[in-house]
C-alpha positions as a printed Julia matrix, in Angstrom:
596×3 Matrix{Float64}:
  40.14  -32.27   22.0
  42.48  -31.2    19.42
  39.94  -32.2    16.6
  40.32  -30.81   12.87
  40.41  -31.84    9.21
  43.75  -30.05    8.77
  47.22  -32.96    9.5
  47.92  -32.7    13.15
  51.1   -30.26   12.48
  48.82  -27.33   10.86
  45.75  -28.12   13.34
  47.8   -27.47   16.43
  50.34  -24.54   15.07
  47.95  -21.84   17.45
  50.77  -22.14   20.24
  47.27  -21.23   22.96
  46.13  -24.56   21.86
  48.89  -26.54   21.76
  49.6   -25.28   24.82
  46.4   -26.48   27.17
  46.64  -29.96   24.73
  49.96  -30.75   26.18
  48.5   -30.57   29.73
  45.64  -32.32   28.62
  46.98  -35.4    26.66
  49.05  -36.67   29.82
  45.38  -37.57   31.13
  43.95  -38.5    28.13
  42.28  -41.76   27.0
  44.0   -44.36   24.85
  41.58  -43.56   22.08
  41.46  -39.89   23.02
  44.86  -40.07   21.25
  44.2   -42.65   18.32
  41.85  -39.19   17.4
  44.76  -36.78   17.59
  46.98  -38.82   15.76
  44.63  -40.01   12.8
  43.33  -37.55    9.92
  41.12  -40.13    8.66
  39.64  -40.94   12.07
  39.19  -36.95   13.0
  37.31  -37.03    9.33
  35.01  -39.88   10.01
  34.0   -38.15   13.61
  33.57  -35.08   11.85
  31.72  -35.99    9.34
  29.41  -38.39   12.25
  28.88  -35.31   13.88
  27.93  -32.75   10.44
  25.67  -35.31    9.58
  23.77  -35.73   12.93
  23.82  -31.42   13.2
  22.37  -31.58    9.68
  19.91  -34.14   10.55
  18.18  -31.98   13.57
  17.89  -29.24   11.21
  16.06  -31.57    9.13
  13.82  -32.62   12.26
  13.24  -28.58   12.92
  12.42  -28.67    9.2
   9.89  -31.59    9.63
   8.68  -31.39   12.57
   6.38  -28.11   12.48
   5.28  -29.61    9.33
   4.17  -32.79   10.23
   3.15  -31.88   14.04
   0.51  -28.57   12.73
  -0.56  -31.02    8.88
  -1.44  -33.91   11.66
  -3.71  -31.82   13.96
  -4.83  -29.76   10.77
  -6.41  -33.38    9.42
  -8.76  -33.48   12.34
 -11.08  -30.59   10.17
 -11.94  -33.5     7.79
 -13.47  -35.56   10.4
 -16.64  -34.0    10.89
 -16.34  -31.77    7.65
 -15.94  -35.01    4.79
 -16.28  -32.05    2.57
 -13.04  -29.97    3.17
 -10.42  -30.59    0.64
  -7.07  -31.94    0.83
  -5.37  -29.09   -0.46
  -7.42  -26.88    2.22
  -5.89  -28.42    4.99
  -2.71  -28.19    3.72
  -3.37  -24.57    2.72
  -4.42  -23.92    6.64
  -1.51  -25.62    8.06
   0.52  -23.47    5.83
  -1.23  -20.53    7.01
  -0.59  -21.53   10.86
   3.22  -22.19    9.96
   3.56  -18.82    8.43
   1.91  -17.28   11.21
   4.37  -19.03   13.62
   7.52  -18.4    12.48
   6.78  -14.42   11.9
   5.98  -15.09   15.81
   9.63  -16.35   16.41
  11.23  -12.97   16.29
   9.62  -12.17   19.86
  11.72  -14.95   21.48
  10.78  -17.87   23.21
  10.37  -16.45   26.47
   7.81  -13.61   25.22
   5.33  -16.57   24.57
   6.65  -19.08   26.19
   3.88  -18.23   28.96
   1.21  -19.31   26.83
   3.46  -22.89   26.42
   2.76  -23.93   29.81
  -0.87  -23.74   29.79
  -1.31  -25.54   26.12
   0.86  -27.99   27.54
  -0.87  -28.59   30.92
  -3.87  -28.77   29.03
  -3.02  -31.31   26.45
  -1.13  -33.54   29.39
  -4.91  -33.3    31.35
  -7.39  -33.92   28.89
  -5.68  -36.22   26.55
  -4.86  -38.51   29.23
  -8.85  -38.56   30.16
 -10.26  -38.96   26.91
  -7.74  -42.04   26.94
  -8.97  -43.51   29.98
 -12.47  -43.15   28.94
 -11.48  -45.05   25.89
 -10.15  -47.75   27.8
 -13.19  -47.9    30.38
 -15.78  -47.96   27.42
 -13.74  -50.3    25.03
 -11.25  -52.77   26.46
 -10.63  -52.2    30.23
  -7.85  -55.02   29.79
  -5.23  -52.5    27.46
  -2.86  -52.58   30.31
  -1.84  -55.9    29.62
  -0.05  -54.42   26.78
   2.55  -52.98   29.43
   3.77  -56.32   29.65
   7.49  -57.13   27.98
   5.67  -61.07   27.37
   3.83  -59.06   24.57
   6.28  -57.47   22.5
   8.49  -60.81   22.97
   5.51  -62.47   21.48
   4.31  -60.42   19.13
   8.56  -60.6    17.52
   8.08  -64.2    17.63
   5.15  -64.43   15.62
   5.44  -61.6    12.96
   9.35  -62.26   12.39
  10.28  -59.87    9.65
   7.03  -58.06    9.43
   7.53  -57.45   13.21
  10.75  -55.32   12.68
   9.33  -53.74    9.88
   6.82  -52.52   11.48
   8.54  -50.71   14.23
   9.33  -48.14   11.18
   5.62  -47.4    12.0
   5.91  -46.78   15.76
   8.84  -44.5    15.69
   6.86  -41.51   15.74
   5.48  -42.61   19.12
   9.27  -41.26   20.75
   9.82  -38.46   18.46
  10.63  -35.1    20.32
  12.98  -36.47   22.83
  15.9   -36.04   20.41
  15.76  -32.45   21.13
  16.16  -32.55   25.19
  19.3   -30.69   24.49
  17.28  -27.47   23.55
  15.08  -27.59   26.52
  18.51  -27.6    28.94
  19.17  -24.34   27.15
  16.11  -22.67   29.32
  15.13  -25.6    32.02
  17.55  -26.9    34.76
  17.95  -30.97   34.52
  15.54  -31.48   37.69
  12.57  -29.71   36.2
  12.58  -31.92   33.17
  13.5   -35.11   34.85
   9.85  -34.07   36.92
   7.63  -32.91   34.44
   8.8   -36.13   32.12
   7.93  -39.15   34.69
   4.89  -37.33   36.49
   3.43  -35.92   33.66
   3.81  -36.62   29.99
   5.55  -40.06   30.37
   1.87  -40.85   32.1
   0.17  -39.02   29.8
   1.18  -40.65   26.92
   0.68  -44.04   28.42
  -3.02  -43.34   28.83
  -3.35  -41.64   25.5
  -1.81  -44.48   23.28
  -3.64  -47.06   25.95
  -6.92  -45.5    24.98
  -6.18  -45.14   21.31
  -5.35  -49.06   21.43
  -8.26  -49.97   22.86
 -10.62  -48.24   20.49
  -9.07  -49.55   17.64
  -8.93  -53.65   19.44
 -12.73  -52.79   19.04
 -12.63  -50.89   15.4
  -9.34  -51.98   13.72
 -10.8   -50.11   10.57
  -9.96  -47.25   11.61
  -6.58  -47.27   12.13
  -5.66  -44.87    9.59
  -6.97  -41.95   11.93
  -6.39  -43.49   15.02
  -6.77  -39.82   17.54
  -9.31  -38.26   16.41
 -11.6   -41.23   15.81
 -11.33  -42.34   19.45
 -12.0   -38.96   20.89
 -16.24  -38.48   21.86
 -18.19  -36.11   19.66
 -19.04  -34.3    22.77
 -15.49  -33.29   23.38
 -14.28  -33.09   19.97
 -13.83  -29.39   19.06
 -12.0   -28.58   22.8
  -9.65  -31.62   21.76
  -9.1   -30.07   18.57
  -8.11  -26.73   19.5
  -5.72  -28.1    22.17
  -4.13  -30.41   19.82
  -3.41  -27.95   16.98
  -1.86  -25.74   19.87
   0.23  -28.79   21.27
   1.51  -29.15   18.02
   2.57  -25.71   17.9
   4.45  -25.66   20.74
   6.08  -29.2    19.79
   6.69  -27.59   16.68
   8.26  -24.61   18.32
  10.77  -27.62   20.23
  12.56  -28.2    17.54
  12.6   -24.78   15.97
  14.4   -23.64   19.21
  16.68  -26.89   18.74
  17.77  -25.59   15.15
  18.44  -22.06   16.22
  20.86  -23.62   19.05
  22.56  -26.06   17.3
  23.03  -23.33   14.74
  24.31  -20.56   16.97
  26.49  -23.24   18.56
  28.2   -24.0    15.22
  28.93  -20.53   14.09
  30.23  -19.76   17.2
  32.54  -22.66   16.28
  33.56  -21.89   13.23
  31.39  -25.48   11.42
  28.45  -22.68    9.84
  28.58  -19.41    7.77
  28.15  -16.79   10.22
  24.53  -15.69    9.93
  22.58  -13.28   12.34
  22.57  -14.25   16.01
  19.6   -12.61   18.39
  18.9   -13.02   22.13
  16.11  -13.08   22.97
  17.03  -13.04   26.77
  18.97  -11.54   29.07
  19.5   -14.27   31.65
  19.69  -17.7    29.76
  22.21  -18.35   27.0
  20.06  -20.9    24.8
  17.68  -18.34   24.5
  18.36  -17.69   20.43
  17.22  -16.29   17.43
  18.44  -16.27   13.85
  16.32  -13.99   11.07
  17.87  -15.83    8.17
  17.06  -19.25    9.56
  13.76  -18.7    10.69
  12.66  -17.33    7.61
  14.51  -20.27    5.44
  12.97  -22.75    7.56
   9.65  -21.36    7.0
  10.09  -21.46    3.25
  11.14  -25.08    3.36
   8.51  -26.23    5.92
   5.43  -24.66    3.43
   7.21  -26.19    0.68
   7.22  -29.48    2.37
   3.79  -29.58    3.27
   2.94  -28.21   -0.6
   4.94  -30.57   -2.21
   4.9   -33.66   -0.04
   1.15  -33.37    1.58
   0.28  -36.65    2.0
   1.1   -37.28    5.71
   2.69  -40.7     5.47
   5.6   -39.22    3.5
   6.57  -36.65    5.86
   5.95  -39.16    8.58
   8.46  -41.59    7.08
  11.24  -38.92    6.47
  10.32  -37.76   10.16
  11.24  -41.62   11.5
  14.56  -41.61    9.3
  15.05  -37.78   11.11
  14.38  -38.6    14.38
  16.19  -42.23   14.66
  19.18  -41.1    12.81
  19.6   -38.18   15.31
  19.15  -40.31   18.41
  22.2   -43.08   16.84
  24.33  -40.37   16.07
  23.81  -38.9    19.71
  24.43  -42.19   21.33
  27.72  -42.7    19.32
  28.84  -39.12   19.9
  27.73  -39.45   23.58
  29.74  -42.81   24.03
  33.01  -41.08   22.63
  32.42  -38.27   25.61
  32.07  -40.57   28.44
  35.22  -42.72   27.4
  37.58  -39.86   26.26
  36.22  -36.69   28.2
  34.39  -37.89   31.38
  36.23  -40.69   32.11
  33.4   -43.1    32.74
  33.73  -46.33   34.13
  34.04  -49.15   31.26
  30.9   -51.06   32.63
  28.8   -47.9    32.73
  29.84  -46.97   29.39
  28.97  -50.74   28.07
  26.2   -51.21   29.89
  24.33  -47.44   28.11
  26.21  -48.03   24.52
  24.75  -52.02   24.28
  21.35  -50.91   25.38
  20.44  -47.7    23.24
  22.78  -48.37   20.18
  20.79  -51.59   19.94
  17.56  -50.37   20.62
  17.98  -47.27   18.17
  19.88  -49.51   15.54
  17.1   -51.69   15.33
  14.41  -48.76   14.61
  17.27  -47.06   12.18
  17.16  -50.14   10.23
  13.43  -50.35   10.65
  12.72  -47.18    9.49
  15.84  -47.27    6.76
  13.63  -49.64    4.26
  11.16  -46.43    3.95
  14.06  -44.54    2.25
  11.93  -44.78   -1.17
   8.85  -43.46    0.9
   9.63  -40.31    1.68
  12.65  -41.27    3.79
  14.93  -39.94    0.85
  13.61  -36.04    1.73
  16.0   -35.37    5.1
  19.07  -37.21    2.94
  18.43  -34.33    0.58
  18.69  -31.83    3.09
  21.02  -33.43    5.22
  23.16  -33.18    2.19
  23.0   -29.65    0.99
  23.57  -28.48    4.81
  26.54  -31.29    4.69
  28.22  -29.65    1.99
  27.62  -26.13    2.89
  29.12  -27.03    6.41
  32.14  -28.53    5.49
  32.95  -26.62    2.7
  32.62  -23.55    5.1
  34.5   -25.48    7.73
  37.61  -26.41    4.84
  38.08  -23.14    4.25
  38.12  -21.44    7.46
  40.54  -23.83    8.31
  42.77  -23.47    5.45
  42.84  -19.64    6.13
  43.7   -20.31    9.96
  46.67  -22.18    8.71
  47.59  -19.47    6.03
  47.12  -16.86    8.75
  49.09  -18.56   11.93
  52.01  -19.78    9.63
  52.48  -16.45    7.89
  51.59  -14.35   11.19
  53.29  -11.31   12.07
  55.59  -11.17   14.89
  56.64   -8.79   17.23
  60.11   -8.81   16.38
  58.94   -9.09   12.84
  57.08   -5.48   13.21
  59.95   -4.19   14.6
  62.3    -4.98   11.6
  59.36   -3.6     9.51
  58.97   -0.39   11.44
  62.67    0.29   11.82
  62.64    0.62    7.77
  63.6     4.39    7.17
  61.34    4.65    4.64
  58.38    3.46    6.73
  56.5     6.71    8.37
  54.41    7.06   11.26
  51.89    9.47   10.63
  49.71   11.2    13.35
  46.5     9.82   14.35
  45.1     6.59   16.45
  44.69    3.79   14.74
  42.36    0.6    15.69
  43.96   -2.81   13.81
  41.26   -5.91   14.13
  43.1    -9.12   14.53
  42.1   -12.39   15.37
  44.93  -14.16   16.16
  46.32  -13.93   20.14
  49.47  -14.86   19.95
  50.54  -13.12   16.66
  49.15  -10.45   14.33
  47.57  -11.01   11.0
  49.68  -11.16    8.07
  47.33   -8.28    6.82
  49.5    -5.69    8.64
  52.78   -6.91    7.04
  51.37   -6.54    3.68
  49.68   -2.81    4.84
  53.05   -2.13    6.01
  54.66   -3.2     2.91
  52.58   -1.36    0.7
  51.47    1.98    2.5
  55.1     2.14    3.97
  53.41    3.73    7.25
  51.73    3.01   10.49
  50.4     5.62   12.54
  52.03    6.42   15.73
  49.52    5.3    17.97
  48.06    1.61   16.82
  45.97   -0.78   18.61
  45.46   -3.97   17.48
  41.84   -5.02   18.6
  40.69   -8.57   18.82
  36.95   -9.0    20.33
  36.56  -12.24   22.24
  33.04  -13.79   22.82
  32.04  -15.12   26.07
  29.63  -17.89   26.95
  28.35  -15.31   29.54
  25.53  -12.97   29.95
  27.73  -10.09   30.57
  30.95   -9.56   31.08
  32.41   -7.23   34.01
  33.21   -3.65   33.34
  36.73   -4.01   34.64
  37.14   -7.32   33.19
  35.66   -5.83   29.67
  38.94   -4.09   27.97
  42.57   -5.83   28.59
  45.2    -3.68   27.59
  48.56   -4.89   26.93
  52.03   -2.93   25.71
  53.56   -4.25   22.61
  57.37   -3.54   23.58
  57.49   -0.78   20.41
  56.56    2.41   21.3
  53.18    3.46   20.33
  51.97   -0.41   20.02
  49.47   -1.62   22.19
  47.18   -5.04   22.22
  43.79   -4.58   23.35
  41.12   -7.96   23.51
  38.01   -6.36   23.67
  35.39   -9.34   26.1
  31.95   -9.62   25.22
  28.76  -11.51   26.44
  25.94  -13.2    24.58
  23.66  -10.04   26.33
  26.35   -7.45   25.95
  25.23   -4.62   23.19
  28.38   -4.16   21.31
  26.18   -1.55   18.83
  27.76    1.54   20.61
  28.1     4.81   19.18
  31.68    4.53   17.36
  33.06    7.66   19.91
  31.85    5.77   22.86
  33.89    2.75   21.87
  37.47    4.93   20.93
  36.4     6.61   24.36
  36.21    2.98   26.64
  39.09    1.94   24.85
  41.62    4.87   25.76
  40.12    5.54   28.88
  41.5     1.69   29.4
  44.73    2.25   28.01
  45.3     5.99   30.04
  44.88    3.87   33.12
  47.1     1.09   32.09
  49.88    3.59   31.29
  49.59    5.48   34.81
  49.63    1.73   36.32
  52.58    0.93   34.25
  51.4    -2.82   33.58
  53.67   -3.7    32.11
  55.87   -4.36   35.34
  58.75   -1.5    34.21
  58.66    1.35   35.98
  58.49    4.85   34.2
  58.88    8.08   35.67
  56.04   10.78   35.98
  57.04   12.59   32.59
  57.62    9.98   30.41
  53.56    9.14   31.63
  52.65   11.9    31.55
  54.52   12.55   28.0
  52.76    9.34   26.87
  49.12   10.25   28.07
  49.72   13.47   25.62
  51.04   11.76   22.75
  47.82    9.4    23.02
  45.38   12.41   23.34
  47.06   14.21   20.52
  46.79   11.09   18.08
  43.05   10.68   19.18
  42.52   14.5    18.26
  44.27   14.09   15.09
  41.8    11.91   13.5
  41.13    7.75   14.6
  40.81    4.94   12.03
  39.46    1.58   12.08
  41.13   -1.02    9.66
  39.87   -4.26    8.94
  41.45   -6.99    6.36
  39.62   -8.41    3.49
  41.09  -11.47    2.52
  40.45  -13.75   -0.12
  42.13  -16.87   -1.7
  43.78  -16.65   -4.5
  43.25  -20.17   -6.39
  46.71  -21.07   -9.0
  47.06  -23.5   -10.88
  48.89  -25.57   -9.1
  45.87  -26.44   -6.68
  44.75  -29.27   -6.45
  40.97  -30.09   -8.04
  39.42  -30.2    -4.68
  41.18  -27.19   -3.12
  39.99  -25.25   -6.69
  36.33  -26.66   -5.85
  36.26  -25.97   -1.98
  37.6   -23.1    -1.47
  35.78  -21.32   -4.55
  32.59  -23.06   -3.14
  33.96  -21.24    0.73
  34.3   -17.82   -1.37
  30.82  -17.87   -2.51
  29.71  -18.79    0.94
  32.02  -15.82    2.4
  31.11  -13.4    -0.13
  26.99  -13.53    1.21
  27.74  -14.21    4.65
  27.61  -11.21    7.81
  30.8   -10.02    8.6
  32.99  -11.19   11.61
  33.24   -8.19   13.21
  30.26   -7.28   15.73
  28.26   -4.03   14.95
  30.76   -1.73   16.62
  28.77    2.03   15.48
  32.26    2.7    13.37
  31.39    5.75   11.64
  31.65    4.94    7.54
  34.12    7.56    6.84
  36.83    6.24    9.6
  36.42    2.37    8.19
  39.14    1.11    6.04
  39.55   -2.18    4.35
  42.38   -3.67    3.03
  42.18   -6.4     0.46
  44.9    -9.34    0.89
  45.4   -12.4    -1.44
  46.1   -15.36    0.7
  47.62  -18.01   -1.32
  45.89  -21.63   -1.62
């Protein structure tokens, strides 16, 4: 969908777009186009979907904190003696230790997952039927629906406000999303209904009954109902569990992350494979090490567990009400769904969710307030990065160079075009940056072999050798287009020679094919292949604009906040050109002012 902040005339002035939207919108959904057609409606869905992005890095905040502090607590149990503040120190310690561990990738240590997790799905599961045999062999009742019908009808208010309490028991599903990024639908669909949906049946079963039989102690309801004789082995597979759990969500964030600068919605920060075969596979330095700073500060600053645990059920609800919405918009404008289907799953989870998100809501003042904070400082730094890329797409496709416009530039006498090869980055397709206009202008020259060079990223491991380099003739002689294709595992960190090399190597073939469809005889080829070896020899250059906004005074207040607030975000974020191994003294920049 055609979905920005910008009015519907700047959003769709990228002619590519526009293009596959009118072949589109003849199939589209009645509220498909209310979207198109309404800024404020685009804005609301936007901001829906910021807000839910922000709130899973909030859960990838708050979850290794609260998952590693909970298991940490069971020291206390048979040591009375160890502090507060140790335990907190030692689940710092553990969450420290973690996220140095992240830079290995998931599926370096993702062998040791399996077992922790076999283990904990085993041996919980026992301990909780133990529990059950030696305390109140009638729990199962409890899987009735008469009970919770009952148990509404006699508490009343107290009922629903105590479902903010219960929350926690479904937390962790809300990242599924991150576990499609390395398992196929099947395997999860098994290992969910034979294993930990059982699992966790018999585990809360067995904590129930132990506390039917010693309701005061409720406050440490797992580690209570475990035996002495198995406590320790519990222990050590519960901190691990956590770990893992913890190491969910942390995978979740770096996603949702890479997804969104990929995107354009987050500064561009550091992206890492970690594999070579699955896409979701991701690590990001600068996250991981600013989500390790706010997770210790968390458990520093807010150690007492029920205050994480209430910003956790604001988290984790939020996230799953957002999804639904979100979810519900896809089935009715992209998929197509059936009405009734589309009813029948919006009535049951929106209701189901809105009841805990109200639940959980009246704990705002209980620690619920700490993922608001977040959510808000990611909100702001999201949309303001998201305002101003947009309002430089704008700038850039409504002042764009043509190629009629480069001829009327080039056929300037005083223009010159000096010897060498010359690489121009671009990002726009269908036009070239304005950056070469105001080169032109100024430098009066071009040289006489120029490439302009826009790399395209692929949601694909790797992308063919022959499919790699696509050379295209300008029309003006000398002027070529090259898009440079890259996967997610392609190493783009060549040696600066070995890139010029692929890329003429490209365009030497494309000139012998003639490509371009008009035939040319042997000499002028052959004339052309010389001309292009000769500018290579006499020195290549790589130029690159640097573009910033210039704010007048005519802005408005909120363009003068935003887009200073997008320049400071700019200035410290990685560049958006790949590591290409461009030798320093063949790099040149060229500073543009774009007008707010």
């Amino acid at each position: 969908m055609n979905i920005g902040i910008l009015s519907s005339k700047h959003a769709s002035t990228n002619s590519r777009l526009s293009h596959s939207m009118d072949e589109v919108t003849k199939k589209q959904s009645k509220l498909g186009i209310f979207f198109e057609s309404s800024i404020v409606a685009r804005r609301v869905l936007l901001f829906v979907a910021i807000l839910g992005m922000c709130m899973l890095i909030g859960d990838g905040i708050l979850t290794p904190a609260i998952s590693v502090l909970s298991a940490m607590e069971g020291l206390r149990a048979p040591f009375p003696s160890v502090s507060k503040s140790l335990v907190e120190a030692l689940s710092a310690t553990v969450l420290i230790v973690m996220f140095l561990l992240q830079k290995f990738g998931t599926s370096r240590v993702s062998f040791v997952f399996s077992p922790i997790m076999g283990m904990w799905t085993l041996t919980t599961p026992l301990v909780g039927i133990y529990s059950i045999i030696h305390h109140y062999p009638r729990i199962f009742k409890a899987l009735s629906p008469h009970y919770i019908v009952h148990f509404f009808l006699r508490n009343g208010k107290e009922g629903w406000l105590y479902l903010g309490g219960t929350v926690l028991c479904i937390t962790g599903s809300e990242a599924l999303f991150a576990d499609l990024g390395h398992f196929n639908r099947s395997s999860i669909q098994i290992a969910f209904l034979f294993t930990i949906y059982p699992s966790l049946v018999l585990t809360y079963a067995g904590q129930t009954a132990y506390l039917i039989k010693n309701p005061n102690d409720h406050r440490d309801g797992f580690y209570k109902f475990i035996p002495t004789a198995v406590y320790w082995p519990i222990f050590i597979v519960a901190t691990s569990a956590a770990i893992v759990a913890s190491q969910s969500l942390i995978s979740a964030t770096f996603s949702v992350i890479k997804q969104s600068v990929v995107l354009d919605y987050f500064p561009r920060v550091k992206v890492v494979h970690t594999s070579r075969s699955k896409e979701g596979e991701v690590y990001s330095p600068e996250v991981n090490y600013i989500l390790m700073i706010l997770c210790v500060a968390v458990i520093l600053i807010f150690g007492d567990g029920n205050d994480i645990g209430n910003a956790f059920g604001v988290v984790v609800s939020l996230v799953m009400l957002i999804t639904t919405i979100l979810l519900t918009l896809v089935m009715i404008i992209i998929w197509r769904t059936h009405w009734g289907l589309v009813a029948l799953y919006f009535c049951v989870f929106f209701v189901m969710e809105g009841v805990y998100v109200s639940a959980v809501c009246t704990k705002i003042h209980e620690g619920g307030w700490i993922p608001f904070a977040i959510s808000f400082i990611l909100a702001l730094i999201m949309f303001g990065w998201f305002y101003g890329r947009q309002r430089k797409m704008e700038y850039e496709l409504t002042h764009k160079i043509t190629l009629d416009r480069l001829g009327m530039l080039l056929s300037d006498p005083s223009v010159q075009r000096v010897p060498g090869l010359c690489f121009f980055y671009t990002n726009i397709q269908d036009g070239l940056t304005p950056v070469l206009g105001h080169y032109i202008k100024n430098m009066k020259s071009l040289h006489k072999f120029t490439i302009f060079t826009t790399l395209q990223y692929s949601l694909v491991p790797k992308v063919a050798p022959h499919e790699r380099i696509v050379i295209k003739k300008l029309g003006l002689k000398g002027v070529y287009g090259c898009v440079v294709h890259y996967g997610y595992a392609d190493s783009l960190n060549l040696d600066g020679d070995d890139f010029v090399g692929q890329v003429t190597d490209s365009l030497q073939v494309h000139i012998q094919d003639c490509a371009d469809g008009r035939p040319s005889s042997p000499v002028e080829i052959q004339e052309e292949i010389s001309d292009l070896e000769q500018a290579k020899q006499a020195g290549v250059a790589h130029i690159r604009g640097k573009t910033r906004f210039y704010i007048g005074k005519s802005c408005s207040w909120f363009d003068r906040i935003m887009l200073a607030f997008y320049e400071l975000l700019h200035n410290n974020c990685r560049s958006a050109l790949p590591a290409l191994g461009v030798p320093l003294p063949q790099r040149i920049e060229v500073g543009m002012l774009y007008e707010a």
